[in-house]
N, C-alpha and C positions, 0 to 999 in steps of 0.2 A: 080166402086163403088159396094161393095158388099152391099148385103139391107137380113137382118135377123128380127128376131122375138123372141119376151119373151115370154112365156107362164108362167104363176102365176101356180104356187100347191095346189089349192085352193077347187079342185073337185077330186072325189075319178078318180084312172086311169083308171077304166072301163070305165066311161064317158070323161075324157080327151083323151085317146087313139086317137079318131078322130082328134083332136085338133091336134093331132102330126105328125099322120101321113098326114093331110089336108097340112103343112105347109113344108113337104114335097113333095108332089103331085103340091103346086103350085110353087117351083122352087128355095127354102129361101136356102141362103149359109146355113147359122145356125138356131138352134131352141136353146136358154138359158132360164134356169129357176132363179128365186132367191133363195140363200139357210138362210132359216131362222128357226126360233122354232116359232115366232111372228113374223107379219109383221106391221109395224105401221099404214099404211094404210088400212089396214082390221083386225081392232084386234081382233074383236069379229066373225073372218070368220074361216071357216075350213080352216088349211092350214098341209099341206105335205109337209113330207123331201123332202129334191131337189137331194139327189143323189141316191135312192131309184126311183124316180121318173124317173132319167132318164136312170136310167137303165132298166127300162120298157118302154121308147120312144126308147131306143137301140133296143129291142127286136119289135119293131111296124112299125118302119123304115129300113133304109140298104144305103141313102146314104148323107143324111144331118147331118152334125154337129152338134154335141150337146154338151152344155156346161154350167157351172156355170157365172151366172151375177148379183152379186157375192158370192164367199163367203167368211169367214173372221175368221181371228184371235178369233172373240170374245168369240164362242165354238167351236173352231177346233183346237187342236193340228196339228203340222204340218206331225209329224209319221202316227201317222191312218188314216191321211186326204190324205197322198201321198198312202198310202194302197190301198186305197179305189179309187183315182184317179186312178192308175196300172190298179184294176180290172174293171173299166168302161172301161176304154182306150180299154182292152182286149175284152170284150163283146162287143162294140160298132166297133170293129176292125179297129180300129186307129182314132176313130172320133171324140172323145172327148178335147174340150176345156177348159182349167180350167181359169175362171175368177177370182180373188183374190182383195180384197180391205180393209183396214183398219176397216172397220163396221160401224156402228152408232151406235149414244150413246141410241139407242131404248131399247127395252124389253129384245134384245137377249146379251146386254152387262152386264146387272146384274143378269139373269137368273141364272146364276150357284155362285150366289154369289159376282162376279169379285168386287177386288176394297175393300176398306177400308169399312167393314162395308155393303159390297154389293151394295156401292154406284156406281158403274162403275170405271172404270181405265180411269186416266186422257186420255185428248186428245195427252198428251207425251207420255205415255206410251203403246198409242192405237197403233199411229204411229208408236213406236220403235218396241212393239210389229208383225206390220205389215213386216218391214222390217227384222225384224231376220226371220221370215217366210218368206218372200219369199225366203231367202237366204239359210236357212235349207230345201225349198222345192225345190229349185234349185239341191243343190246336191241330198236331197233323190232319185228324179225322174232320172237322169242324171248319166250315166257309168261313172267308175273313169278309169285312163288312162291303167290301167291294167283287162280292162272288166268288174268289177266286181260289187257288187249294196250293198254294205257294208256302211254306215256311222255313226260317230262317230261326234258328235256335241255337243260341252260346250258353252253354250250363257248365255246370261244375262235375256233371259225370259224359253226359252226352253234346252233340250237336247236329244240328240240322243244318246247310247249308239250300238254299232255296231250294227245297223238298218238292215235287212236285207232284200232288198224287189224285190226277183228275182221274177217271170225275168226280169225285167223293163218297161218299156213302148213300145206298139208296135211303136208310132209313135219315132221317133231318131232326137236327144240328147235325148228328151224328149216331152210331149206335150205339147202347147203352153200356151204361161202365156200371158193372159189378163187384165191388172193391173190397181186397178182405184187409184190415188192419184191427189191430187190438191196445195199440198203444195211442195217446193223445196226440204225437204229431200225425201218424198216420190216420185217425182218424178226423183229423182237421182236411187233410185231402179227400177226403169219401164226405165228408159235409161240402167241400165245395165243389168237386167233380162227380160226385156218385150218384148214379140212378139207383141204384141201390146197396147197401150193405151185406158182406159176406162175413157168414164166421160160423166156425163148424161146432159139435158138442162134446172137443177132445178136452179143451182146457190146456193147463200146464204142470201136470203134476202125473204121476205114475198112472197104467192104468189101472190097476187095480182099486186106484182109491178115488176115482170117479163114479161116485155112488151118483144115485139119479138125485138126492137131494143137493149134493153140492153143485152138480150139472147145474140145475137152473138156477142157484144162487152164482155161482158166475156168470151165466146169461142175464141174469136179472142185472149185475152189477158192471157188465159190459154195455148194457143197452142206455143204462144214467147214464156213464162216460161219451155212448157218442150221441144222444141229446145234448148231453153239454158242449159239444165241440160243435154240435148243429148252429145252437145257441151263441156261439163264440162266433160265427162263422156268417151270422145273423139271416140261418135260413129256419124258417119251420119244420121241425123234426120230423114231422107227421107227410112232411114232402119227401121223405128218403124212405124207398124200401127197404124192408129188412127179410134177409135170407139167409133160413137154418141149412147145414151139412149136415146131415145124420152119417150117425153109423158108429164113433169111434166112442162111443159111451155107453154106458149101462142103461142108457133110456130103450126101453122095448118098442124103438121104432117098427120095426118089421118082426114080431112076434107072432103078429095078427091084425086084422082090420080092427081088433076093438082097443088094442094096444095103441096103435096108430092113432085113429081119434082120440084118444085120453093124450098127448103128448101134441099133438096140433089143437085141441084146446088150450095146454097149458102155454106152446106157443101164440099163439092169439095173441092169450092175456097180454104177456110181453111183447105186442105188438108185431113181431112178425108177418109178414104176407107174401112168404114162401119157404114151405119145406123141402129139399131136397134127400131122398131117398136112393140108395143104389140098387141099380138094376142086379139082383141075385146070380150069386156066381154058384157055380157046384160047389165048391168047397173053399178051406181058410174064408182070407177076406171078404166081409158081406156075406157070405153065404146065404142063404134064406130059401125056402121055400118058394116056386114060384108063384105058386094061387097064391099067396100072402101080397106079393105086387098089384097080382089082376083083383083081389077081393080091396083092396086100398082104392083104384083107379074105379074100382066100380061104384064105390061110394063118396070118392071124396072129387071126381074128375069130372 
């Protein structure tokens, strides 16, 4: 079981620097950020671009993974965004993970207008929207069979026009896609493009009635549905990682190191092979204790 860490962009990098490099120092596979303009949980908070951001934990670090968790369709073009992923990739020298998810229907889905009236884009079009991206991100990032990093893409949301984005990725094919969907067509995209599966332990329903039993009967009943779409998709299940979000449930992620192991066991079961824990804020969200991280990392890192 790989055990990693979010860090929010919340605080300017002169002061987060430690933050980065700490989660580094104590043993974390990865360090991800979220990429947002607004974050619904702290709207009224200072927040930072996330690929700016980690391009300065590239530069504070040298041998933890860094990555997007996640970012999205809703203001990302998929051309600039593979750009930009290349040149982390390069600076980070091969360490970079891109995490990818359809959005939410928050601040950053109307920001730029999207949608009828700047009402947002349906949850159809968020969807379909997510999946022509992956699939345009797929080739941008990815040599075509005669070496070369040219593409040419006519979609129904996007297009490429011979794309040109040498050199490519240090890491080969490409670097990894970490994809969060929860519904069958997007989960047919993360069976055929994903290195791994993302999906957090919030669910869909209030929070207050996120008891820890229901939590992991809809993890359990998430994890059938993207077996079957693996199945559909005619790849071996047991080829796609799967990676938990802690935080937004009643599971005592971060209670304690003995809280922790009892909940990455019960991940296990449900095949998981990476939990994601947030790096402790002082107070509201995440909050936690900080020995509670370093007593985690020192046992499970």
């Amino acid at each position: 079981m790989r055990i990693s860490v979010c860090i929010l962009p919340d605080r300017p990098f002169r002061e987060a620097s430690a933050s980065w490099r700490h989660a580094e120092e104590l043993g974390f596979h990865a360090a991800y950020s979220y990429d947002h303009i607004t974050w619904a949980g702290l709207p009224d908070s200072a927040w930072y671009g996330a690929l700016p951001t980690l391009t300065a934990a590239a530069g504070v670090t040298s041998r933890i993974r860094l990555g997007t968790l996640v970012t999205s369709p809703n203001y990302r073009h998929p051309v600039p965004l593979a750009h930009d992923v290349i040149t982390l990739d390069s600076i980070s020298e091969g360490r970079f993970v891109l995490g990818f998810g359809a959005g939410s229907p928050d601040a950053d889905a109307f920001v730029l207008g999207q949608g009828e009236r700047g009402k947002g884009w349906s949850v159809q079009e968020r969807g379909g929207r997510f999946r022509e991206s992956v699939e345009l991100l797929d080739r941008l990032l990815t040599r075509t069979p005669d070496g070369g990093m040219r593409t040419t893409f006519l979609g129904r949301y996007y297009e490429a026009i011979d794309a040109r984005l040498e050199p490519g990725c240090v890491q080969r094919p490409r670097v990894p896609f970490v994809l969060a969907a929860n519904g069958p067509l997007g989960m047919a995209a993360v069976a055929r493009y994903g290195d791994s599966w993302v999906v957090t332990d919030q669910g869909d329903v209030p929070r207050p009635e996120r008891t820890a039993s229901w939590t992991w009967s809809v993890l359990a009943r998430r994890r059938e549905q993207l077996d079957a779409a693996c199945e559909r998709e005619g790849r071996d299940p047991k080829s796609l990682g799967r990676t938990l979000l802690t935080g937004f449930s009643l599971l005592p992620t971060m209670e304690s190191a003995q809280a922790f192991a009892e909940v990455a066991g019960r991940c296990a079961e449900l095949g998981f092979t990476e939990i994601v824990v947030h790096y402790p804020r002082e107070s509201g969200f995440f909050s936690a204790p900080p020995r509670v991280l370093e007593e985690i990392a020192a046992a499970h890192c």
